[in-house]
N, C-alpha and C positions, 0 to 999 in steps of 0.2 A: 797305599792303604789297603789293608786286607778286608774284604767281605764279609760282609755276616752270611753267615750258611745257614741254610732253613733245610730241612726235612718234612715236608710235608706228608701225612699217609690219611688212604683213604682206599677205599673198599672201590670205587668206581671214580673215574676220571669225565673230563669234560667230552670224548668222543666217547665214552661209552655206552651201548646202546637204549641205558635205561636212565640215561644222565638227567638229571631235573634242577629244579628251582637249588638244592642244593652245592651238587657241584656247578653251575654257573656261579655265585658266589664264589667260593673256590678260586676257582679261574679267574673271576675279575679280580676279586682281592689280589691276587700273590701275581698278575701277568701289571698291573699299574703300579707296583713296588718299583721304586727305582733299580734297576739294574744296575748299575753304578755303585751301588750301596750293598746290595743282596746276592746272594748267587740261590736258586732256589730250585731243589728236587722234589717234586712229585711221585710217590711209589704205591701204585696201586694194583689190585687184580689185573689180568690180561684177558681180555675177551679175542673171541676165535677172528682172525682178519686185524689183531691188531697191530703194531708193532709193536716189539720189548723196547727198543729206544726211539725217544720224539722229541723233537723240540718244537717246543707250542707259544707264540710270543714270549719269549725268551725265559720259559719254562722248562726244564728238562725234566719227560715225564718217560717212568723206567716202570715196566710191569714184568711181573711176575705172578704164576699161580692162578688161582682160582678163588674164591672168597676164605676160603678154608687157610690153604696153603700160605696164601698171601704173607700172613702175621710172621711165621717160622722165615719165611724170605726176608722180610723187611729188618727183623730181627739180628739177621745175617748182615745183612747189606749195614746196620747201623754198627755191631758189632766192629767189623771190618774198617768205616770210616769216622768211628766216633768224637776220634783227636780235631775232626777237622767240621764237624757239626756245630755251628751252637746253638740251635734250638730244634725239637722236632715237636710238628705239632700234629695231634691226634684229634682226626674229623669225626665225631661220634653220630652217624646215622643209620643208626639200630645194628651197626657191624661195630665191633668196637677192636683195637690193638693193644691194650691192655700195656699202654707205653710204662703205666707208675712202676709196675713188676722187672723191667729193663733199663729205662732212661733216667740219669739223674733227674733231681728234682724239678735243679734251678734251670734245665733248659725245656723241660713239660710243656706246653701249652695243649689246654682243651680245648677242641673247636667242636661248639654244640649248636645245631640252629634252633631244635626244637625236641621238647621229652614225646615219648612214644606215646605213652599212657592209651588214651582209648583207641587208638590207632590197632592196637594189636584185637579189640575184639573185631575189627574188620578184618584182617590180615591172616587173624589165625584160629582156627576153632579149638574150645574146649578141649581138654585144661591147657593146652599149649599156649592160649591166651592168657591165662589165668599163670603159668609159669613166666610166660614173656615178661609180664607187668610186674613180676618181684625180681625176677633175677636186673629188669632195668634199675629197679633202686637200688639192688647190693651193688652193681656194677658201677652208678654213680656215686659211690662213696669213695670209690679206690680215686677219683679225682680231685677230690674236694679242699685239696692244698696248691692246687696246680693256677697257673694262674690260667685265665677261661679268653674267649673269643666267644662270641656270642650277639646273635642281628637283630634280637631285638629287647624291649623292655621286662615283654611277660615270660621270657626262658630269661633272662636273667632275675628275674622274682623267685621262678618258681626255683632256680640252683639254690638262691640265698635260704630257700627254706629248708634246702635237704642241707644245710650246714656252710654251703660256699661263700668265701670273704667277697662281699659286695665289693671291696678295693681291688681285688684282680681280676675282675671283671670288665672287658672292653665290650662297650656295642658296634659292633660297624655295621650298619644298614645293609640292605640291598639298596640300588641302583637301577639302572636302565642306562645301555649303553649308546643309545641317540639322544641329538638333542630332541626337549618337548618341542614340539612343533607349532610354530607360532598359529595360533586360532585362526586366522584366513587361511592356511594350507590344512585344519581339517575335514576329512570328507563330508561330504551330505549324507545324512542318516538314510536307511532305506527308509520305503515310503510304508510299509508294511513294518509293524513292530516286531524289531529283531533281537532278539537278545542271544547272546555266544558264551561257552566255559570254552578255556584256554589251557590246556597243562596234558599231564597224565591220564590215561583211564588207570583207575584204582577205586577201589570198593570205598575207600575216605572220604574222598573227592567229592563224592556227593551227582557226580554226574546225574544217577539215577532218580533223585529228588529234583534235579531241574528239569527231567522232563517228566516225572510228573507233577510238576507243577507248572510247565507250559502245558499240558495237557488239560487242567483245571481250567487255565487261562482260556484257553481255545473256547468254551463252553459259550464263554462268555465275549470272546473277540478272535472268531473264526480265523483274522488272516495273522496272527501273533505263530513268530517260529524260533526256532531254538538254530543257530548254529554250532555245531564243534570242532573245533582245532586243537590237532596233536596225534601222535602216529598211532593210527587205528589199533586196537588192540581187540581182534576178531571174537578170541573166547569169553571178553569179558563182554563185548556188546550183546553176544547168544545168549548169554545165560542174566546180565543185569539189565539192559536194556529195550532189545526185542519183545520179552513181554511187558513190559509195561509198554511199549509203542504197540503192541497186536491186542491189549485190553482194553486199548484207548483209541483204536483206529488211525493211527499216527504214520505218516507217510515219510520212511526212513529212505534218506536218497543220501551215494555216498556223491560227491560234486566230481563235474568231469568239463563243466563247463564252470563261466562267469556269473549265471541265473539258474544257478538252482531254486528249486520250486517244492521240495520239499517239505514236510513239516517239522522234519528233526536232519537236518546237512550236518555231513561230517565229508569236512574237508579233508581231514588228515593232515600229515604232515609238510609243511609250507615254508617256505623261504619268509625272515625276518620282514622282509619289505611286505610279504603278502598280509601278512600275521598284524603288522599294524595298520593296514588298509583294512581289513574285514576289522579289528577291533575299532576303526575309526569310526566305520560305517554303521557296524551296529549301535543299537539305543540302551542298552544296559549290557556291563559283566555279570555273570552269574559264578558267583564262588562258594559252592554250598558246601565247602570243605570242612571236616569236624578239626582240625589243627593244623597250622602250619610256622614254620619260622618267620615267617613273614606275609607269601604271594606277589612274587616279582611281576603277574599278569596285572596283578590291581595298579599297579605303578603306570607300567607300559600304557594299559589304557587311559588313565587321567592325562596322561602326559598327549594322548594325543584326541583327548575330548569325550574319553565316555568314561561314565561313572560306573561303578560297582554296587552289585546288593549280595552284600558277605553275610554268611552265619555268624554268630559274633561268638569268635571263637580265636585262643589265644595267636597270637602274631599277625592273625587276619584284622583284628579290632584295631591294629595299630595304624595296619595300610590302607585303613580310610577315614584315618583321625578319629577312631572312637564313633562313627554315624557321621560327624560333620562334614567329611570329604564322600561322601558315600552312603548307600543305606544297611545299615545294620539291621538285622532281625533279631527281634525278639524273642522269638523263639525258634531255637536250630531244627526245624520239620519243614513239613511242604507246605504246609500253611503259613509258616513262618517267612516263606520265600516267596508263593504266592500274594500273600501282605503287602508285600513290597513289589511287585514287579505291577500291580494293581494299581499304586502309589504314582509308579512309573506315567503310567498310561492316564491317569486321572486328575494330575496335577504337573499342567505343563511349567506354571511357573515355579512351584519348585524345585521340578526337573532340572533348570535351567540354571538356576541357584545351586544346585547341589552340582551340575557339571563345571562348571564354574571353579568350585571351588578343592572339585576334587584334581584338576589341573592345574592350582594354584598350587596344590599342597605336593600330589606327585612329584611337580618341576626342582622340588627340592633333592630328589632323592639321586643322587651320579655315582655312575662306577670308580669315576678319579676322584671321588670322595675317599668313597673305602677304602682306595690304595692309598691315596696319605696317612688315613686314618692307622692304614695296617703299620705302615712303616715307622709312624710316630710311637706307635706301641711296641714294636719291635725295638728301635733306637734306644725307647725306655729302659726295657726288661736288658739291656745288653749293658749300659749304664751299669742298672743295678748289678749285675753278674762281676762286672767288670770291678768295680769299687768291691765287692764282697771279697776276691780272691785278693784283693793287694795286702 
């Protein structure tokens, strides 16, 4: 039986240095694809230390170029093996490859997590933001026949409204690649109110609103601390962080031990096992993010006993049921976060109720979901290709 061949492209890969909630999808989806069924190539940029060929659970991932270069290489590369592709599919996270100008139709697939939209006024300054934000809508029209891939409900809304047929339209979730953990193996909360962000440093992310809004906190509950995980990113803590921790007299310690004592700990970068012990341990997520595909942190944490207070902001709303698994704000500011983190601290029964049931709802969300999920749609599109040429 011959293979279905996928072409996957994307601008960064799962070892690439700047790899996020994005390509981890990615990776889960197309490495839980049966092997047996698919043969699947990965072609993305090369970062310096990387390899040009890899094989990554039985992913063959092939780089070439530079973000720029990349497109003219992949172009090449499909070129060259086209007879033998049947589908390539185009990951659009604000790099695009411009597959509809090169790739037949019937083998297109769009993989979109999430639109840029306000993203770009953090990202980029005037008018460069102001050009971002229209060249992303002329750019998502060249797709809008194609059929789509896409995690969650509110990027599939908003495609449907630039013109995209609702019927080619797949959702496949994020995941979390352990099991949830059964409620007697999660940790004891510290004793001091802790609350952690989890991800990226980036101007979006909101980092900077949670600590000034543990900052607020403090006024009013002296031993309340913020911890952060994820790999320090030195010039953005100088310039967004620092002052608002030196205006607010806030005690930034990066951790070298197990008891830091800080009022703002940033862990850095940590091994999986660490990453769901500290989210165990701590008493709330803070994800004061202006948009995302989803938030694979908000999962991780339900699944192993702490709830989340999200901006309620598109893909984020979803990953905690809309406020039921989680607390939503009402308003995306510091007091919108503060609100809640107050809530936290004030109302242990429905602290408890909301933990509850935000590990109820997480334990649904698995990586061997997506990969069936991917496969069934793929099986599909292959169907229909197949029956059209006879």
């Amino acid at each position: 039986m011959k293979k279905i061949t996928i072409l996957a492209l994307s601008w960064r890969d799962i070892r690439s240095p700047k790899a996020g909630g994005a390509e981890v999808h990615t990776h889960e989806m197309l490495s839980r694809a049966d092997k047996k069924k698919y043969k699947i190539y990965h072609f993305s940029a090369r970062n310096e230390g990387q390899a040009e060929y890899e094989e990554i659970d039985g992913i063959t991932y092939i780089r070439h170029g530079n973000v720029f270069t990349v497109i003219p290489a992949a172009m090449r590369f499909y070129k060259r093996y086209r007879n033998c592709i049947d589908f390539v599919i185009e990951q659009c996270n604000t790099h695009r490859f411009f597959t509809p100008l090169w790739v037949e139709r019937y083998k297109r697939i769009f993989y979109i997590h999430q639109l840029t939209k306000e993203i770009w006024d953090y990202s980029a300054k005037f008018p460069l933001s102001k050009i971002g934000k229209a060249f992303e809508e002329s750019f998502l029209r060249l797709n809008r026949f194609d059929s789509v891939i896409t995690v969650s409900k509110s990027t599939r809304d908003e495609l449907i409204e630039r013109g995209y047929d609702k019927n080619k339209i797949k959702i496949i979730y994020n995941g979390v690649s352990f099991k949830p953990w059964k409620i007697e193996d999660w940790c004891q909360k510290e004793t001091n109110p802790t609350f952690i962000y989890v991800g990226r440093y980036s101007p979006y992310k909101g980092i900077d609103v949670a600590v000034e809004a543990l900052a607020c906190l403090k006024k009013e509950n002296p031993s309340a601390r913020l911890w952060i995980v994820g790999k320090k990113d030195q010039e953005y803590v100088n310039k967004n962080l620092m002052p608002v921790c030196n205006k607010n007299h806030l005690i930034w310690e990066d951790a070298l031990g197990e008891n830091p004592t800080g009022d703002i700990v940033s862990w850095g970068y940590v091994s999986e096992e660490k990453k769901l012990e500290l989210l165990s341990r701590s008493w709330v997520l803070l994800f004061p993010s202006i948009r995302e595909g989803w938030g694979i942190p908000i999962t991780e944490a339900g699944c192993v006993g702490t709830p989340c207070i999200a901006f309620h902001s598109p893909g984020i709303c979803e990953a905690i049921d809309y406020g039921k698994a989680g607390y939503l704000c009402k308003e995306n500011t510091v007091n919108g976060l503060l609100y809640q983190m107050r809530a936290v601290l004030s109302d242990k029964i429905g602290y408890e109720n909301i933990r509850k049931s935000a590990y109820q709802y997480s334990s649904h969300f698995l990586w061997d979901d997506a990969g069936s999920v991917f496969g069934e749609f793929i099986d599909t599109l292959y169907l229909r290709n197949r029956n059209a040429l006879l």
